[in-house]
C-alpha positions in Angstrom: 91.5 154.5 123.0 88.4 152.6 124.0 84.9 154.1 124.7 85.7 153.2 128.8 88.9 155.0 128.7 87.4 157.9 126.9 84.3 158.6 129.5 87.3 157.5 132.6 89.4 160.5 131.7 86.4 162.5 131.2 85.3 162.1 134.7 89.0 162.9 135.9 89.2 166.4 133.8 85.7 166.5 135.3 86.5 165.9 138.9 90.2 167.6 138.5 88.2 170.7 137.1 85.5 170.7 140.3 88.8 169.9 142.6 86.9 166.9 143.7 88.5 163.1 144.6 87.5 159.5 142.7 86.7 159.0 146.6 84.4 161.5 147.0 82.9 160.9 143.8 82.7 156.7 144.2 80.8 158.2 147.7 78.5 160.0 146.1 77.5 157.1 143.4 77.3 154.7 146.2 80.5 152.4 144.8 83.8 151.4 146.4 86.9 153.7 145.8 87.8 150.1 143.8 85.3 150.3 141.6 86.1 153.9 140.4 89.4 153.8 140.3 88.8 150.6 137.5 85.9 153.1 135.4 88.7 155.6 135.4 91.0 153.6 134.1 88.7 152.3 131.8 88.8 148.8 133.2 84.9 148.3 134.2 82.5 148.7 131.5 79.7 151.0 132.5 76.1 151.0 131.7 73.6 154.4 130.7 72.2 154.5 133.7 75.5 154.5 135.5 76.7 157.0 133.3 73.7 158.8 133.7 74.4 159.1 137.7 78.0 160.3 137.2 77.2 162.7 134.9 74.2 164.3 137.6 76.6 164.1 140.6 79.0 165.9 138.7 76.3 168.7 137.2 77.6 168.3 133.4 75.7 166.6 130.6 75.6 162.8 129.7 77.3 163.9 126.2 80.1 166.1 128.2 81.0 162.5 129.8 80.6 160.1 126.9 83.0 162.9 124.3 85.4 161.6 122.7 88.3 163.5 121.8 91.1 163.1 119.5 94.0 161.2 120.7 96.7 163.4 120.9 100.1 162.4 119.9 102.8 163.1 121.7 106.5 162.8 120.0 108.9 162.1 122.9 112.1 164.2 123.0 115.7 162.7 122.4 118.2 164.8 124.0 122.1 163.6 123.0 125.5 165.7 122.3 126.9 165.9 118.8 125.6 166.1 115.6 122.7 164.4 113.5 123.1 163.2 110.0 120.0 161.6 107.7 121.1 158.3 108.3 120.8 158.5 111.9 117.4 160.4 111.9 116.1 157.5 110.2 117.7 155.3 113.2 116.3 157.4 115.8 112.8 157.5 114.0 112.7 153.7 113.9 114.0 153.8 117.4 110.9 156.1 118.4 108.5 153.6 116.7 110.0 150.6 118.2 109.8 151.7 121.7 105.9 153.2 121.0 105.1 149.6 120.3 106.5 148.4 123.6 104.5 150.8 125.3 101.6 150.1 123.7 102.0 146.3 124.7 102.8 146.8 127.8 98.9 149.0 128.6 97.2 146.3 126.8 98.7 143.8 128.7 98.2 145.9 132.2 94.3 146.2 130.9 94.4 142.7 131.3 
């Protein structure tokens, strides 16, 4: 995860935590509802001072916005009927890898 798309879903815990909108937010900064939705996303690179402005409208520190926190990995769940044996756990596991590469190409090729 990049620096961008760190401090973006800072500001939405932030804003989901002070049941605030991007809109009312973007607003309050003086930018387009546009704008916000791309520094969410992490799609607009954003400067100090812009972080700086964020983090006063929102009353947190400059530090609660530019945290990074550990990526958390999330295995997705394969439901089926019957039984497992090692051969096919080894399928499924390459299966589960396979399509966590396709995902991972298809956001860096919607970041672009």
């Amino acid at each position: 995860m990049s620096f961008f798309e760190s401090v973006g879903n800072n500001i939405v815990e932030i804003l989901e935590e002070k049941n605030m909108t991007q809109k009312q937010l973007a607003d309050d900064i003086g930018i387009s509802k546009q704008v916000m939705t791309k520094i969410v996303k992490g799609q607009k690179a954003i400067n100090a001072l812009e972080i700086k402005k964020i983090a006063e409208v929102l009353n947190v520190t400059v530090d609660r916005l530019v945290a990074e926190k550990e990526a958390e990995v999330k295995e997705p769940v394969l439901m089926f009927m019957g039984s497992v044996n090692d051969n096919n756990k080894e399928q499924f596991k390459f299966l589960n890898s396979v399509i966590g590469e396709i995902i991972r190409m298809e956001e860096a090729l919607d970041e672009c």
